[in-house]
C-alpha positions as CSV (number, residue, x, y, z in Angstrom):
1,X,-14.5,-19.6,-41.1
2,X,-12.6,-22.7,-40.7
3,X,-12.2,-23.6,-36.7
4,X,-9.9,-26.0,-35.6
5,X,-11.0,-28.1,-32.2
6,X,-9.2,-28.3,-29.3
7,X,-7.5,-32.2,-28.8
8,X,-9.2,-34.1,-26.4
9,X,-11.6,-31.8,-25.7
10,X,-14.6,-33.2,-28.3
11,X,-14.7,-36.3,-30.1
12,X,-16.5,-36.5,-33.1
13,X,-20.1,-37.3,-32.1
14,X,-19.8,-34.8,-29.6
15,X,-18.7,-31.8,-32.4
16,X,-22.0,-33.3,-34.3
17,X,-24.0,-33.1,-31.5
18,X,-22.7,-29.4,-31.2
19,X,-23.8,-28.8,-35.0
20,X,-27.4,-30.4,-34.5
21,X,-28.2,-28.3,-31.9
22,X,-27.3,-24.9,-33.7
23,X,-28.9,-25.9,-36.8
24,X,-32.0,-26.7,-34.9
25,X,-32.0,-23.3,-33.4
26,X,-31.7,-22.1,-36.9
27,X,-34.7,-23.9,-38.6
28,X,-36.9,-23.2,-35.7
29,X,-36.4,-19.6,-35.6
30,X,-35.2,-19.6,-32.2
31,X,-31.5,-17.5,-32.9
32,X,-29.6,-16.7,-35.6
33,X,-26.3,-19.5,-35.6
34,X,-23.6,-19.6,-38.6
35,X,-24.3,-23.2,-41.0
36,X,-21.7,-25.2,-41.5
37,X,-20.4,-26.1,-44.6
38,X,-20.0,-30.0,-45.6
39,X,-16.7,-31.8,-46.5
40,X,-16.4,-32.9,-50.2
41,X,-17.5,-36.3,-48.4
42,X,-20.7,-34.7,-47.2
43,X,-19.7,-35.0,-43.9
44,X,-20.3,-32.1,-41.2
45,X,-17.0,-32.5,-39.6
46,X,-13.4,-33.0,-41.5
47,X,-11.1,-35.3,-39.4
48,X,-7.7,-33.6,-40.3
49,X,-4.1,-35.8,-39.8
50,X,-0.5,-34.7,-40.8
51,X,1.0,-38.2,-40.9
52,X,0.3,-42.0,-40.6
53,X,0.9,-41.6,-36.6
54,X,-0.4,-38.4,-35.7
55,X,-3.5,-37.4,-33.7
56,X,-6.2,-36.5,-35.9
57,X,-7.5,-33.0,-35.1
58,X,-11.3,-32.3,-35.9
59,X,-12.4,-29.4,-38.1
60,X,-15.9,-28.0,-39.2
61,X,-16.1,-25.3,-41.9
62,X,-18.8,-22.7,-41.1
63,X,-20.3,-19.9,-43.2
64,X,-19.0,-16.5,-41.9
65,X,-20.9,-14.4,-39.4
66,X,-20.7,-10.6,-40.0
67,X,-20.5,-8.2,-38.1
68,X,-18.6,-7.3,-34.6
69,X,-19.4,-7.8,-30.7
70,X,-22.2,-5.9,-30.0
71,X,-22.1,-3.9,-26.7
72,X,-25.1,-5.8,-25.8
73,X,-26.8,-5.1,-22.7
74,X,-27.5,-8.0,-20.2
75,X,-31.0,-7.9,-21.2
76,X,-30.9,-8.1,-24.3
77,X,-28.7,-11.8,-23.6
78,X,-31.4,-12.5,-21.2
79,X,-34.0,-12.4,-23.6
80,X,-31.4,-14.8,-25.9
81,X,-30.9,-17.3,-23.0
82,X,-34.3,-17.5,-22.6
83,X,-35.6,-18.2,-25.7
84,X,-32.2,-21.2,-26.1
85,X,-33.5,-22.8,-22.7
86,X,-37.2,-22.9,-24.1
87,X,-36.1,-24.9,-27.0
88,X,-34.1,-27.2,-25.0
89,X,-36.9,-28.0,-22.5
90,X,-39.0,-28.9,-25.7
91,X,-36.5,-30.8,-28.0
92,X,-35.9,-34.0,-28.8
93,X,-31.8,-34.3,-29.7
94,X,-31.4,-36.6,-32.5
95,X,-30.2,-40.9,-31.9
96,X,-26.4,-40.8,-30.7
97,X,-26.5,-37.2,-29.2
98,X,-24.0,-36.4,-26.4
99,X,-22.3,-33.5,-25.0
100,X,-20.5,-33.7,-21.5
101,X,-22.0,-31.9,-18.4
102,X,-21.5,-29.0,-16.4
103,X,-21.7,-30.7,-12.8
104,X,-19.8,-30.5,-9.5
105,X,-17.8,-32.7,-10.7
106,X,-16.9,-31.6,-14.2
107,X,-16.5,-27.9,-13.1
108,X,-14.5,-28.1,-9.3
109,X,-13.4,-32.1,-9.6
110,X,-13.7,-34.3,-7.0
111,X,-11.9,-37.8,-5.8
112,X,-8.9,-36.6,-6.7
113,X,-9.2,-35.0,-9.9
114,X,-9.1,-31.5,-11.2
115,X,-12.2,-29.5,-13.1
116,X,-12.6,-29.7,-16.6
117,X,-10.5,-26.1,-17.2
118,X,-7.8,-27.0,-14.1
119,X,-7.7,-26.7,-10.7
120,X,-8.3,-23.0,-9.0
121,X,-6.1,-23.5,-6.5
122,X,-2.7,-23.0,-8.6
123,X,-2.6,-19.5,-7.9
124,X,-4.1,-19.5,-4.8
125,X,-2.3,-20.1,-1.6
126,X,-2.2,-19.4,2.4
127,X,-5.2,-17.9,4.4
128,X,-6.8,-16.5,1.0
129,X,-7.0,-20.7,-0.1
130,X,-8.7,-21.2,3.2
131,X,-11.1,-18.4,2.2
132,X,-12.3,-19.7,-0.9
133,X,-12.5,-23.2,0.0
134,X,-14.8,-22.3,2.0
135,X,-16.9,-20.6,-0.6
136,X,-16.3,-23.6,-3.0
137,X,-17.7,-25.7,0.2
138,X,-20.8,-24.0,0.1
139,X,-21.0,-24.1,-3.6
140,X,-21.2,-27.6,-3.8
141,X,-23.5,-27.6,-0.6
142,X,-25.9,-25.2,-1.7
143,X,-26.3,-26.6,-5.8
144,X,-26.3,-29.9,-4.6
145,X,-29.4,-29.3,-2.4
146,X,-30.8,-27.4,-5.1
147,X,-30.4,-30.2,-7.5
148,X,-30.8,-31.5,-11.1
149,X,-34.8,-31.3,-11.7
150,X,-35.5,-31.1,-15.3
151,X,-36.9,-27.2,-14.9
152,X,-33.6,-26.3,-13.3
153,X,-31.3,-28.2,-15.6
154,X,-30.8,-29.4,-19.0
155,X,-28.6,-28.4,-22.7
156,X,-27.6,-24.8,-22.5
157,X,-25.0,-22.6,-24.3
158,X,-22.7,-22.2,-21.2
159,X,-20.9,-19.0,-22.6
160,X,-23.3,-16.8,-23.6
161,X,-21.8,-13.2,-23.5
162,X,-21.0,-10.1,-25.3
163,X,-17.7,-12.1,-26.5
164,X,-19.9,-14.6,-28.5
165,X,-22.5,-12.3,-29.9
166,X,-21.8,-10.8,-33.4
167,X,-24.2,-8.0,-35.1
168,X,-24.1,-5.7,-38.0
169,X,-26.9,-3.5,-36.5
170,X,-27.0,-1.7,-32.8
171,X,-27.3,-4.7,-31.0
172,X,-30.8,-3.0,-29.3
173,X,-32.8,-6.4,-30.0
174,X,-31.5,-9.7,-29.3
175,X,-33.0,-10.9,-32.7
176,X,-30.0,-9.0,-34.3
177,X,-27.5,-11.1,-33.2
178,X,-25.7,-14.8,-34.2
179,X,-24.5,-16.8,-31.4
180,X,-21.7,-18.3,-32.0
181,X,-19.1,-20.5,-30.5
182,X,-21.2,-23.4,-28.7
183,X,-18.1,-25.1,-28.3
184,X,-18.7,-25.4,-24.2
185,X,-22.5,-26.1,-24.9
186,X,-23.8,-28.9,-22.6
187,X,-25.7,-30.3,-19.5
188,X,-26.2,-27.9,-16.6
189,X,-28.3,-25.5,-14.6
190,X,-30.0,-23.2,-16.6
191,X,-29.3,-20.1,-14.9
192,X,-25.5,-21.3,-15.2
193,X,-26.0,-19.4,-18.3
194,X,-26.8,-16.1,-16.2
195,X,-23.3,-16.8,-14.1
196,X,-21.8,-17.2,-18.0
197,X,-22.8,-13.8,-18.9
198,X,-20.9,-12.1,-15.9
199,X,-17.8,-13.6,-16.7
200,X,-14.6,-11.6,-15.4
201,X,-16.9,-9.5,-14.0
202,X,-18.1,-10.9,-10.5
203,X,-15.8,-8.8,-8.9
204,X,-17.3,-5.6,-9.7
205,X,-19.3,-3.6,-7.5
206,X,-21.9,-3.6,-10.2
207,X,-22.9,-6.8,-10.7
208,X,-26.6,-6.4,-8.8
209,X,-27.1,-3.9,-11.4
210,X,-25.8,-6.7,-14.3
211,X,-28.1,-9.3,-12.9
212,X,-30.7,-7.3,-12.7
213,X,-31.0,-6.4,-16.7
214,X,-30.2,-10.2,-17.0
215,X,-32.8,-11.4,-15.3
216,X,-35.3,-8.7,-16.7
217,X,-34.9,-9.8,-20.0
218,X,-35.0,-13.4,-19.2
219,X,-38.5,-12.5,-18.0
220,X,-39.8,-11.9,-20.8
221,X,-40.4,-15.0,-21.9
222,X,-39.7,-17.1,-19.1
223,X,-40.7,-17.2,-15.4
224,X,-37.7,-17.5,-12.4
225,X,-38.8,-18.9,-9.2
226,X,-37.6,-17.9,-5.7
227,X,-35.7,-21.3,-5.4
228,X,-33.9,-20.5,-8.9
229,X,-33.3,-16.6,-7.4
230,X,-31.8,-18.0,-3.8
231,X,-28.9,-20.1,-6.1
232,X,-27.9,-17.1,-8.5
233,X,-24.9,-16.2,-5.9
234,X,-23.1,-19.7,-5.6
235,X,-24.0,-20.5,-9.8
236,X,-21.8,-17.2,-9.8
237,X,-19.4,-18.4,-7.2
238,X,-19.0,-21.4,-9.3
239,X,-18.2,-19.6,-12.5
240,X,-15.7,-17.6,-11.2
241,X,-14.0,-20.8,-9.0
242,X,-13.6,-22.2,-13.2
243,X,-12.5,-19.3,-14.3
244,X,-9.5,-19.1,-11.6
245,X,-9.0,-22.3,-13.0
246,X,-9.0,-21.5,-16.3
247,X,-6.5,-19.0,-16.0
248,X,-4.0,-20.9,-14.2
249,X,-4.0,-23.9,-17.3
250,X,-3.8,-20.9,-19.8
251,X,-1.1,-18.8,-18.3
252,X,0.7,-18.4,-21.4
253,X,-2.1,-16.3,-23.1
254,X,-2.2,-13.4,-24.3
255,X,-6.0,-12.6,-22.2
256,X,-4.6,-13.8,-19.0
257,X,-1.6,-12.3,-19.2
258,X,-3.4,-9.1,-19.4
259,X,-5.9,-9.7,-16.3
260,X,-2.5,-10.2,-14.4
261,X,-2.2,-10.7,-10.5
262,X,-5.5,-8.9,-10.0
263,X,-7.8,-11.6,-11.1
264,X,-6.8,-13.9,-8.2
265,X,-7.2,-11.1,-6.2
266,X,-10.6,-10.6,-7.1
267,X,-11.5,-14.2,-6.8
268,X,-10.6,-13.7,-3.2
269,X,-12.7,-10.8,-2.7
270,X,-15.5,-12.3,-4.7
271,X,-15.3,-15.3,-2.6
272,X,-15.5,-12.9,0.6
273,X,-18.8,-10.9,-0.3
274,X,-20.2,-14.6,-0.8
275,X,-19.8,-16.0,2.0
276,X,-20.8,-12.8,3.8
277,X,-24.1,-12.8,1.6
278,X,-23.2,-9.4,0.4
279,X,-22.3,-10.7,-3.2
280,X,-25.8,-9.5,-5.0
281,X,-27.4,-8.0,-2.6
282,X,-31.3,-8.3,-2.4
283,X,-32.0,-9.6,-6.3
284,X,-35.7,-10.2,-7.1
C-alpha cells in the first residue's frame, strides 16, 4: 500500500519519526502496525519528483493490512489507547526524532494565525460565532490551567477511531486490530486521544454513553484521575472546534460534502451544551 504525503504537511525526518514509532509498537508487542517496505536505496521513505523544478512529494511503501473497519466498540479503542500512551510514557524516541504538537496553538492559532487544519470560523457567522467563541475561550482557559505535566501529555496517535482500525476477525478484542494511519501522531494531552475517538460524533445525545465504554476500557490498564476527568468536555470541545475547521479547508470533499450544513449546526449546539456543562453529563 503505497501512500503518498500530503505537501507541507511532514518533512522527511518527521515521516521517519512517524515510522520509528510504529515499528516500535510492533517489536514491543504493544499493537499490531503495518511495516514499511524499504526503497531499492534502503531508505524508509522515497522522495518522489516529476521534473528538475518540481516539489518533491514524500512516499513510504507499507506492507498491506487486511481486513476492514471493525465496528469496534469504544472500549475496545480504550483498551488500544491505553496500552499506545503506556509505551510512550516509557520510550526513549531514537537521535533526530520530531513530530509537531497538538497545542493551543497548533489546533485554534493564535497571534494572528489559523490552526493547523484552518480556521473554524469560515462557516460560522453572527450570534452562533459569538456562541462558540465563547466555548473556544474556555477551552483555552480551562487546558491551559490544566497544563502540560508529563502524566497528562506526551506522543500519542491523535486519531484513533473506528476509521483507522482494520481486522479480519470480530473486532471483540483490541489485540485483533492494526492501527494504521499515524499520519497526525504527535505531542498532546493524552486523553486528546479519547476526544479523537468521538470524532463527528460530539453532537449526539449519546456521547456520555461513548465516553463511558472509552474510559472503561482505558481502565484496564491505566488509571484516570479526577483532574484528567474534569478536562474530558473542553479536550472534546477542542476536537470538534478542529474539525469545524477542517471542514471548511476541505470543502471540496466528497466526506464533507456529505455532512452538509448540519455539521456547523451541530458545532453550535455542541458548543451550547458546553458551556451550559450539560455536554457529558456526570462522567466518572
Amino acid at each position: 500500500m503505497l501512500r503518498l504525503n500530503r505537501p507541507d504537511y511532514h518533512g522527511y525526518e518527521a515521516i521517519v519519526s512517524e515510522l520509528a514509532w510504529t515499528g516500535a509498537l510492533r517489536e514491543a508487542g504493544v499493537v499490531r502496525t503495518p511495516r514499511w517496505i524499504p526503497t531499492l536505496a534502503g531508505e524508509p521513505v522515497a522522495r518522489l519528483t516529476t521534473g528538475p523544478a518540481s516539489t518533491p512529494r514524500h512516499a513510504v511503501l507499507f506492507s498491506y493490512a487486511r481486513g476492514g473497519h471493525p465496528e469496534a466498540g469504544l472500549g475496545e479503542i480504550g483498551d488500544l489507547a491505553a496500552r499506545l500512551h503506556a509505551h510512550a510514557r516509557s520510550w526513549r524516541p531514537p537521535a533526530r526524532f520530531c513530530r509537531f504538537s497538538w497545542d493551543l496553538a497548533a489546533a485554534l492559532g493564535g497571534g494572528g494565525q489559523p490552526g493547523r487544519w484552518g480556521d473554524w470560523r469560515v462557516d460560522v457567522a453572527g450570534a452562533e460565532r459569538g456562541v462558540v467563541e465563547a466555548a473556544e475561550s474556555r477551552v483555552r482557559q480551562l487546558l491551559t490551567a490544566y497544563g502540560t505535566a508529563p502524566s497528562r501529555y506526551g506522543l500519542i496517535h491523535a486519531d484513533l477511531r473506528a476509521a483507522n482500525l482494520l481486522s479480519e476477525g470480530d473486532g471483540s478484542r483490541a489485540a485483533a486490530f492494526d492501527v494504521i494511519d499515524f499520519d497526525d501522531c504527535g505531542y498532546s494531552w493524552f486523553l486528546y486521544d479519547l476526544a479523537a475517538s468521538v470524532s463527528f460524533l460530539e453532537h449526539r445525545r449519546e456521547l456520555p454513553a461513548l465516553i463511558g465504554g472509552w474510559l472503561e476500557g482505558y481502565r484496564r490498564t491505566a488509571n484516570v484521575a479526577a483532574a484528567d476527568l474534569a478536562v474530558v468536555p473542553s479536550l472534546i470541545m477542542l476536537r470538534r472546534l478542529q474539525l469545524q475547521a477542517w471542514s471548511s479547508s476541505h470543502a471540496d470533499t466528497e466526506m464533507v460534502r456529505s455532512l452538509g450544513t448540519a455539521f456547523t449546526a451541530g458545532t453550535v449546539e455542541v458548543a451550547e451544551r458546553y458551556l451550559s456543562g450539560t455536554l457529558l453529563g456526570g462522567i466518572s
